[in-house]
N, C-alpha and C positions, 0 to 999 in steps of 0.2 A: 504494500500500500504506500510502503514511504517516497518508493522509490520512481511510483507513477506521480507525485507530487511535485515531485523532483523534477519530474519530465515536461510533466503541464506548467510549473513555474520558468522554468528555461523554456519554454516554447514561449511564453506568454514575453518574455524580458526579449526572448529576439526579434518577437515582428515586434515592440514599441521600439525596439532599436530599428530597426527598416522603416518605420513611419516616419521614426526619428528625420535618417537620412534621407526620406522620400518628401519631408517636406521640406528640408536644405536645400533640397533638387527643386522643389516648388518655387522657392523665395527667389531663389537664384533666377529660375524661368521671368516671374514677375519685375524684377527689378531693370530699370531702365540703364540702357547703355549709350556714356557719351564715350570717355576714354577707359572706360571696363574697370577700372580701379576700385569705384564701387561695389560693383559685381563680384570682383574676383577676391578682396575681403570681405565677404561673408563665408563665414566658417562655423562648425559645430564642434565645440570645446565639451569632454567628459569632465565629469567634476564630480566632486564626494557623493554629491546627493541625485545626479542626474548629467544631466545634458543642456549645452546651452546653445542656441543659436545666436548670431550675434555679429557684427562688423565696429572695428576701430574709427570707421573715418567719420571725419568730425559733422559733414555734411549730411549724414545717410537722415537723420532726422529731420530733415527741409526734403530732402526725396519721398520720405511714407510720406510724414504728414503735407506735405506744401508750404508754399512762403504764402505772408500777405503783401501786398502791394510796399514796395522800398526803394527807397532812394539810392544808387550806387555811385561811388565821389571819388576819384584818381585818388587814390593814396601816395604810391611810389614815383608819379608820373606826373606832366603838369596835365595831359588828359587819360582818355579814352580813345579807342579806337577800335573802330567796325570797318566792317570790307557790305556793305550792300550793294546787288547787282554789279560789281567787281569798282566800286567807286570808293573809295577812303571817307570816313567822317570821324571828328575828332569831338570829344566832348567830354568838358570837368565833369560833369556828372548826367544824370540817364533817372528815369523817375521808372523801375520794373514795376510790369504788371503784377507779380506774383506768380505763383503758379500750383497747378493743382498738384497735391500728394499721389504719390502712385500706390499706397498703401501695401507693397510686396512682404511686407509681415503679418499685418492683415489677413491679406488673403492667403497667407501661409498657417496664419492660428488657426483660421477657418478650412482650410486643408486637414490640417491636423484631428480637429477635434470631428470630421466625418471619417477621419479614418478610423480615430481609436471609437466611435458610434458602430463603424460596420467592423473592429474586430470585437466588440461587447456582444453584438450578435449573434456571432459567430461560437463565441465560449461557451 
């Protein structure tokens, strides 16, 4: 008897570990790509208590959630500069619209939590 417990607990710890990674695979899908940097730090770190998903870069929270409408000012430079229809424009500062969140954690929790619903089913 013990040892079919044994069996059914090791089954059960390795598909939440494949949901794990299958929704690392998700977030990863979801997330937008300018120069991948973003994309390619997001990682899944083991830890005492679990599993974390997660990315370093300092930006990734204006990519889920989105900006609101801001102001951007040459810091290092006396301007700005854009290339529109191959024409140079220079400029101290730019009034951004903001922009919407892409929410790829999001739609990875919600990944997650149909997958650990359809293996609850399944047991």
């Amino acid at each position: 008897m013990a040892e079919s417990i044994k069996k059914f607990v090791s089954e059960v710890e390795e598909a939440l570990k494949n949901i794990i990674f299958d929704t690392h695979t998700e977030i990863i899908l979801n997330t937008p790509v300018d120069t991948g940097r973003l994309r390619s730090s997001i990682v899944v770190e083991e830890t005492e208590d679990g599993y974390i998903i997660g990315t370093p870069v300092e930006y990734a929270a204006d990519v889920e959630l989105g900006t609101a409408p801001h102001k951007i000012v040459a810091k290092d430079k006396k301007s700005l500069k854009f290339i529109i229809n191959g024409q140079e424009i220079f400029r101290k500062s730019v009034n951004h619209p903001g922009t919407e969140g892409s929410h790829m954690f999001l739609k990875g929790v919600s990944y997650f939590e149909s997958r650990i619903e359809n293996l609850k089913n399944t047991i």
